[in-house]
N, C-alpha and C positions, 0 to 999 in steps of 0.2 A: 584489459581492465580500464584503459586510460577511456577507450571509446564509450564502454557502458557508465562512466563516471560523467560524460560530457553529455549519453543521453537524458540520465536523469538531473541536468543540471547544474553539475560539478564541475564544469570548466576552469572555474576563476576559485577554485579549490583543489586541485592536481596536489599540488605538492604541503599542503597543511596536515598537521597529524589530528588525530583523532579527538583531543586535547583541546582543538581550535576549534571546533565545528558546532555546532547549536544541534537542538535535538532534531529539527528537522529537517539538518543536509546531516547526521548521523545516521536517518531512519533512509535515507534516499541512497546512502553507501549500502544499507542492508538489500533493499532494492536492487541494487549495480548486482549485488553479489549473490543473489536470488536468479540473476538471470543471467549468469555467467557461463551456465552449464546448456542456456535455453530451452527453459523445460517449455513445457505446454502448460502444464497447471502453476500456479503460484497461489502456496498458503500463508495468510495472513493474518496472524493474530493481534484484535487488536493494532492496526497500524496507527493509528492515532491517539490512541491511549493517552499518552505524557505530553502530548503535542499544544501550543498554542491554537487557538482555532485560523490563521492564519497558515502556519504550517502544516494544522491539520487540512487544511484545503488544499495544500499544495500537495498532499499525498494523495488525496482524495480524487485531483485530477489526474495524475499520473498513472492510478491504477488504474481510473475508468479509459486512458488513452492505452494501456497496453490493453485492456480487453478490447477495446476496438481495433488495437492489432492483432487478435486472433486467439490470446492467451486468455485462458481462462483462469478466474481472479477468485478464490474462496475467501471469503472474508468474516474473521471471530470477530463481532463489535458489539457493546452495548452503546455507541452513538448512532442514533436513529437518522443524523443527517446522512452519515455515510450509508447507512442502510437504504438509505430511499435513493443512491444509485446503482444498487442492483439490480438485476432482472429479475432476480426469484430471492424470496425470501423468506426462510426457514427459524422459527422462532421454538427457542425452546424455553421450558419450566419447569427447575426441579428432574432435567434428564429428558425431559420429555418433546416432541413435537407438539405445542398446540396451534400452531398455525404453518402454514405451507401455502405461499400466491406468489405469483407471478405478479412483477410489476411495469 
């Protein structure tokens, strides 16, 4: 745990309880705990939701560096920034697909 907490950045937060932490080394513990088991896919809803756009950035890299480590990253968002670092993206309305591209 201690290492997956230092990858996403939690080093100089080890021993703080949950209580201490801002929302976005909270959402970075969810992360840690996401890939404790090492999956290969990681679902993501909404990550940035409640986030500052500062924080929201710092999720925003994090996920795009673990897809460029090999882990493939689904991601719920209605923020458009985060959407524009994916590869493909799947837009729905009302249930539906109306768009599907690769970007």
């Amino acid at each position: 745990a201690r290492d997956l907490l230092i990858q996403v950045g939690l080093a100089d937060r080890l021993t703080h309880k949950s209580t201490e932490l801002s929302g976005g080394q909270m959402q970075r513990v969810a992360i840690a705990r996401a890939l404790a088991n090492k999956p290969e896919i990681i679902l993501a809803d909404e990550p940035t939701g409640n986030l500052d756009s500062k924080s929201g950035a710092e999720i925003a890299r994090m996920l795009d560096g673990l897809n460029d480590e090999g882990k493939t990253i689904i991601i719920v968002t209605h923020d458009p920034t985060l959407a524009q670092l994916a590869k493909r993206i799947i837009s729905l309305k009302d249930g539906e697909i109306v768009d599907d591209r690769i970007s």
